[in-house]
Every structure is written in structure tokens, then in C-alpha cells.
C-alpha positions as CSV (number, residue, x, y, z in Angstrom):
1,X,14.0,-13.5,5.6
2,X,12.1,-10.6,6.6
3,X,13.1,-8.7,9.5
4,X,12.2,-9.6,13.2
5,X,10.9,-6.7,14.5
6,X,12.2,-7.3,18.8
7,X,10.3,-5.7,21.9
8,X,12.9,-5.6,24.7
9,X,10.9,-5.3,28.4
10,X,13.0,-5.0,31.3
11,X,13.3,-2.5,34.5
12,X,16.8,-1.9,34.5
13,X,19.0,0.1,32.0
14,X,21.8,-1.5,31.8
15,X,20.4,-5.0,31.0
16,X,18.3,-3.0,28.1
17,X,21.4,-2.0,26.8
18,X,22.9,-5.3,26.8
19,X,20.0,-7.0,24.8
20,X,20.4,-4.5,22.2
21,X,24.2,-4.6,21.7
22,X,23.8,-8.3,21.4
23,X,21.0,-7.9,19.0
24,X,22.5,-5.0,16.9
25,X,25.1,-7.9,15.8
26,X,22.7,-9.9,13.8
27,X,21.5,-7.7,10.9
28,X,18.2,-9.9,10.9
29,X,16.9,-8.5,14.3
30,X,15.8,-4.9,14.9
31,X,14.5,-3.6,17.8
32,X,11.5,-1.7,17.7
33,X,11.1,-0.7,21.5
34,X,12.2,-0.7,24.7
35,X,10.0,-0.7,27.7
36,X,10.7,-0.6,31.4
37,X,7.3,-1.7,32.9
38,X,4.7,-3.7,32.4
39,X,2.0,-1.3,31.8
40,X,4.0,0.1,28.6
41,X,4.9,-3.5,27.6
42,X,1.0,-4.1,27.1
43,X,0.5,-1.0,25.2
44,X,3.8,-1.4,23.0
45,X,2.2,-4.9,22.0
46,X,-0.4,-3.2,21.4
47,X,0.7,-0.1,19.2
48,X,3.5,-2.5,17.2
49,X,3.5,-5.9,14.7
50,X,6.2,-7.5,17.5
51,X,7.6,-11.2,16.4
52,X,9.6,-11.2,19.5
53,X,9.9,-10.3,22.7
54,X,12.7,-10.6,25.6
55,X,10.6,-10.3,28.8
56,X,11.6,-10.1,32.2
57,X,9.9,-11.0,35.0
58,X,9.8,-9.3,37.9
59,X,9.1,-5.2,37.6
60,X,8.0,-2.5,39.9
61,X,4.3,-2.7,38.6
62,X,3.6,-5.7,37.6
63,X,5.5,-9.0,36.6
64,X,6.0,-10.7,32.8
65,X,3.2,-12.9,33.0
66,X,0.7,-10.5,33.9
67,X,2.1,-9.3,30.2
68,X,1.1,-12.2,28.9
69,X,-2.1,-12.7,30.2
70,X,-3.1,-9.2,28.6
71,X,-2.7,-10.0,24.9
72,X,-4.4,-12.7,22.9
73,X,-3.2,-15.7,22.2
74,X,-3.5,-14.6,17.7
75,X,-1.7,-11.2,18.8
76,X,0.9,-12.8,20.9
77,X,4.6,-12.4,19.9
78,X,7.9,-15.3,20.5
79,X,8.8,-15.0,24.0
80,X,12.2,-15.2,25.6
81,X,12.1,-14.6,29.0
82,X,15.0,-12.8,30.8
83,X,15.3,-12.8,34.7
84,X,17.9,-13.9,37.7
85,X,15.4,-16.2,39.2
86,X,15.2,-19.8,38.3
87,X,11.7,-20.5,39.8
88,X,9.5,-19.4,37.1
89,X,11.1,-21.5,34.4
90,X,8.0,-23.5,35.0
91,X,5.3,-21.5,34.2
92,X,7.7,-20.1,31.5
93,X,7.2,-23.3,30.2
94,X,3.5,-23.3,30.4
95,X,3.8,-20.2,28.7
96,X,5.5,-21.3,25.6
97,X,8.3,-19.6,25.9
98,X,10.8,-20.1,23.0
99,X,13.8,-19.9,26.0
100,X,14.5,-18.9,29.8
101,X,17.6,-17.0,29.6
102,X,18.9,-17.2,33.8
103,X,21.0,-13.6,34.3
104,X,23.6,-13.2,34.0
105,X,24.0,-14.8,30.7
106,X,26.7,-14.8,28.2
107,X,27.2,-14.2,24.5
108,X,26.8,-18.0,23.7
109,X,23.8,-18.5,25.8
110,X,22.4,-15.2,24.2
111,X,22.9,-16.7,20.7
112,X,21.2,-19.9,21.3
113,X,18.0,-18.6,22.5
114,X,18.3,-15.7,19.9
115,X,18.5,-19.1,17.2
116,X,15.7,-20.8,18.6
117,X,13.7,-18.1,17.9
118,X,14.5,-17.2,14.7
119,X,13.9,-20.9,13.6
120,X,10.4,-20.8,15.2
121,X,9.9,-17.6,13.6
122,X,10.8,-18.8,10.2
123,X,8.9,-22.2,10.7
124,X,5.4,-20.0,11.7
125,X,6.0,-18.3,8.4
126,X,6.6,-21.2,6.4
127,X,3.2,-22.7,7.7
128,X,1.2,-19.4,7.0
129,X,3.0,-19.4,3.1
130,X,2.0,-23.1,2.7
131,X,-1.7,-21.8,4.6
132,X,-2.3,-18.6,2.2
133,X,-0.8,-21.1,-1.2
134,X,-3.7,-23.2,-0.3
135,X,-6.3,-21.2,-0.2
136,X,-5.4,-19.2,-2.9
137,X,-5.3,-22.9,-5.0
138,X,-8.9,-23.3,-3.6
139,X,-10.4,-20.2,-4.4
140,X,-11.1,-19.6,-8.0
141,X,-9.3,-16.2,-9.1
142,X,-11.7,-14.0,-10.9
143,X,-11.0,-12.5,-14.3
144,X,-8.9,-8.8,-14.1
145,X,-11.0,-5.9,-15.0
146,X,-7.9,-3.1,-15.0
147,X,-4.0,-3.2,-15.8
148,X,-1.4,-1.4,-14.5
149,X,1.2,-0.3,-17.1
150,X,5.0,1.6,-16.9
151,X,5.1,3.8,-19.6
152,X,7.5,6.4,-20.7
153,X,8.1,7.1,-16.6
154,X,4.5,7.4,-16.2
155,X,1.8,4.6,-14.6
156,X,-1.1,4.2,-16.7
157,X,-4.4,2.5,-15.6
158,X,-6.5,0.2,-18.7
159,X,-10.0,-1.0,-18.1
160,X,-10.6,-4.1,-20.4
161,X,-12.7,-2.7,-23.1
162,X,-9.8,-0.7,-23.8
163,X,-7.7,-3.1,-24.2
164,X,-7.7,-3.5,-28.6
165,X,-5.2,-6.8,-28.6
166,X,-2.4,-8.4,-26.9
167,X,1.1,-9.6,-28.4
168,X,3.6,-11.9,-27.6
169,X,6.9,-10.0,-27.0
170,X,10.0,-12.7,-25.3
171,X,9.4,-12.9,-21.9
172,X,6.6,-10.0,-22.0
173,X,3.6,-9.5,-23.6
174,X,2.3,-5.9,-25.4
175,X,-1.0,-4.6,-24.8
176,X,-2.2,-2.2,-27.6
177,X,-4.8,-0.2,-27.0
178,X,-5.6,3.2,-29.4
179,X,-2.7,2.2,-31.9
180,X,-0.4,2.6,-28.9
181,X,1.8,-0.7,-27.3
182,X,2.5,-0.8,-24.0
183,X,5.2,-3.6,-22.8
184,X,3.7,-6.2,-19.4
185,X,5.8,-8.4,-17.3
186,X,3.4,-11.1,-18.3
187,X,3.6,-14.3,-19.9
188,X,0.9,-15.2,-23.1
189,X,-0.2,-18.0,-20.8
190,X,-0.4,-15.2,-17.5
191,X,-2.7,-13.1,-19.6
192,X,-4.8,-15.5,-21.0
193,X,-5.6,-16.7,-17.2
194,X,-6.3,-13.5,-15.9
195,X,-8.3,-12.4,-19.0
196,X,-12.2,-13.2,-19.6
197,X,-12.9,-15.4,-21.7
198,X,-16.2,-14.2,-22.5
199,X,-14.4,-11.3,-23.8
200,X,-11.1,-12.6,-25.2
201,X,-10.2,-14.8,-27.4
202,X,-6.7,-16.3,-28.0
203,X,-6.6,-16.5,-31.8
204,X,-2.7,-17.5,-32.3
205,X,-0.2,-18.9,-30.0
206,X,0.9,-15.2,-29.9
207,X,-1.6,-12.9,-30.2
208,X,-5.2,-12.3,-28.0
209,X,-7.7,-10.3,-29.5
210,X,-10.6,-7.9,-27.5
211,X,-14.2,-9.7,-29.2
212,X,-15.2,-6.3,-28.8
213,X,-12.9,-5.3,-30.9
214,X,-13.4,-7.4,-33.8
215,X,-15.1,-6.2,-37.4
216,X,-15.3,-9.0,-39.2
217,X,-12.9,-12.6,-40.1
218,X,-12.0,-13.5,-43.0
219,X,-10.9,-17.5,-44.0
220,X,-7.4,-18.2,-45.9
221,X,-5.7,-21.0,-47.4
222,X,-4.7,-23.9,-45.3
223,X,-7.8,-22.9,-42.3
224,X,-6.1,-19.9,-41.5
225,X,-7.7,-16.6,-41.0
226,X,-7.6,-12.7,-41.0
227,X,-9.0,-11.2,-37.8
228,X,-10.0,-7.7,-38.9
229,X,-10.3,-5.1,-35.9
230,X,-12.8,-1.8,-35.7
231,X,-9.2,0.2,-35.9
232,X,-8.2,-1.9,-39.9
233,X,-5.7,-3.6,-37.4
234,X,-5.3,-7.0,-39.2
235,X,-4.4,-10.2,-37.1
236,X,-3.9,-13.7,-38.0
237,X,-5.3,-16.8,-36.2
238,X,-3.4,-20.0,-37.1
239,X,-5.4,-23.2,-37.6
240,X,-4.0,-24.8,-34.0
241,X,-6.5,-22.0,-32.4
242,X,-9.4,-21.9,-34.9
243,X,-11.8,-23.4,-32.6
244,X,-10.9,-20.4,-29.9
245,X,-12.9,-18.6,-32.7
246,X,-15.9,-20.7,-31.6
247,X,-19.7,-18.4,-32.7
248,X,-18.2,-15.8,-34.4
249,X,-16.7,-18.0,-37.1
250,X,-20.1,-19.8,-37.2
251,X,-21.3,-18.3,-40.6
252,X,-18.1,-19.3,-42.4
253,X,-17.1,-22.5,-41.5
């Protein structure tokens, strides 16, 4: 899991110190700030992208709730509150605090509430990966108009007119464009999805050809053809994808 990026607010030192020795031990929290008062709790929250927060309650200039109470509920991070006075676990409560951790607490108590939260925190993102896979299911993903290609150490950028044709190569496919290949960690089927098909054509189970590229076709034996290019590239296009041909094979069929 990502790391959860931890706001620690509390007046005294010492009890700062002790949230972040006990945090330092799991590798999956990291503390991103430490605040003493309120005031800089609010503009911490703020200034940072905080998943959780160990609050205390009661400091010099204003209390934990008043913390609360100053960020939106979208904005808001897990809470844990941490204070020596048992009669705000209530409205800790109506909070939604993930725990109430009563000082002093101990190692065991720490790592329970620490638990808690990390399986709430890991729920919540769950949810928004099942929320953003849904949406992306219901929105239909127009065609790619550029390519991003490692080449030789270099990145190179391709518009789709200059792609010429696109080859099957194991588990990648090769996009030629002026005589040149360039290896893609895509699949034939990948490509063909995020392709146009006003403007390609798949013409053999491996090979996708650039219509604006084509010179002429030419029929063999056995429905098979010869896809001639501008460039005298020659392809073939087997008989299982001769209907992908659709128009421009019109005057020959």
C-alpha cells in the first residue's frame, strides 16, 4: 500500500516524540508534521494531503474539535484522538474518530488504534479504485492522437498520421513510422482499442496498417492480399481480416 502520510497535533514535546517513535516502527506510516496548536493544525491540514491525524484535545489556543470544525468534511483526514481525559470520548464519537487513545497508553494500545486506521484507510481506497473503475467502464475512451516511445535512451513523441504501420512483436507491438521501428509495451489488441478506426485498419492478426498510408491492394490466391504502402512497404492481409478492408477493397472484390 501507498504510504500514510500522519499529522501528529499535540502541546507537549514529549508526547510528540512518543507518537513518532511508535510510528517510525511501521515502515507504512510517515509523518509529515508535527504541530503544537491548533491554529497550525488548521493550516498544516491545509498546506498537506494528510490520511491521518493523532489529535489531542485540549491546547493552549484552542481544543481538537475546534480542529475539526475548520476543515471540510471531503478534506478531512482519519482521526485518532490522543488526550488524558475520558469525557470527550463522546463527541469523539460523533466525530468519527477511527479511536480515543486515553494517556498514558502503551505500545499495544498504540498498535491497535494505529491498525484500525490503516484498515479504514485501505477500505476508503479500495471504494475510490472500485469508484474511478466504474467510471472509467462508463465513459467511452476516445481514440489516442500521440504515442510516447523509448528509443535508443531518448523519448520520442508520434502524432498518428505518422504512424506508417504497426507489427506484432511477442508481448509488444512495433510502430514503424519513416522506415524506422520503434518497440511499445502494447498488446495488438491494446493498439487496435486505442487506435481510430476511421483511420486504421487491422489487415492481419499481426499487422495494422495507417489508411493514409496505403497506395493501392492488390488480390492473391486463396482471398489473400498485398497491401502496398506510399513508402513500397508491402503487407499482407490474410482472408480472416478481409472484411477490415471494407471500401477500399470495393473495386476489386
Amino acid at each position: 500500500m501507498q504510504t500514510i502520510d500522519t499529522l501528529i497535533v499535540d502541546d507537549e514535546v514529549l508526547a510528540r516524540k512518543k507518537l513518532c517513535v511508535l510510528l517510525g516502527r511501521d515502515p507504512d506510516f510517515r509523518v509529515v508534521g508535527e504541530c503544537a496548536t491548533a491554529t497550525d493544525a488548521v493550516r498544516a491540514l491545509h498546506e498537506l494531503r494528510i490520511s491521518l491525524m493523532f489529535l489531542d484535545i485540549q491546547m493552549p489556543d484552542d481544543d481538537g474539535f475546534s480542529v475539526i470544525n475548520a476543515i471540510g468534511p471531503d478534506t478531512r483526514p482519519k482521526i485518532i484522538f490522543t488526550t488524558a481525559y475520558d469525557k470527550y470520548a463522546l463527541q469523539a464519537f460523533d466525530a468519527e474518530a477511527v479511536d480515543y487513545l486515553l494517556k498514558p497508553f502503551d505500545e499495544e494500545r498504540f498498535a491497535r488504534a494505529a491498525k484500525r486506521a490503516k484498515n479504514e484507510i485501505l477500505a476508503d481506497l479500495a471504494q475510490r479504485a472500485i469508484t474511478v473503475e466504474e467510471g472509467i467502464q462508463a465513459t467511452p475512451i476516445p481514440p489516442s492522437e500521440r504515442f510516447v516511445v523509448k528509443s535508443e535512451g531518448r523519448i520520442l513523441f508520434f502524432t498518428t498520421d505518422e504512424i506508417d504501420w504497426i507489427e506484432a512483436a511477442s508481448n509488444y507491438v512495433k510502430l514503424y513510422s519513416a522506415g524506422k521501428g520503434h518497440l511499445v509495451r502494447h498488446t495488438m489488441n491494446e493498439m487496435e482499442r486505442k487506435l481510430d478506426p476511421r483511420q486504421f485498419l487491422r489487415i492481419h492478426r499481426s499487422i495494422i496498417v495507417n489508411i493514409k498510408k496505403i497506395r493501392g491492394v492488390e488480390p492473391c490466391n486463396s482471398g489473400e492480399f498485398i497491401v502496398t504502402l506510399v513508402n513500397g512497404k508491402e503487407l499482407p492481409s490474410s482472408r480472416g481480416y478481409r472484411a477490415n478492408l471494407g471500401l477500399l477493397l470495393k473495386s476489386v472484390l
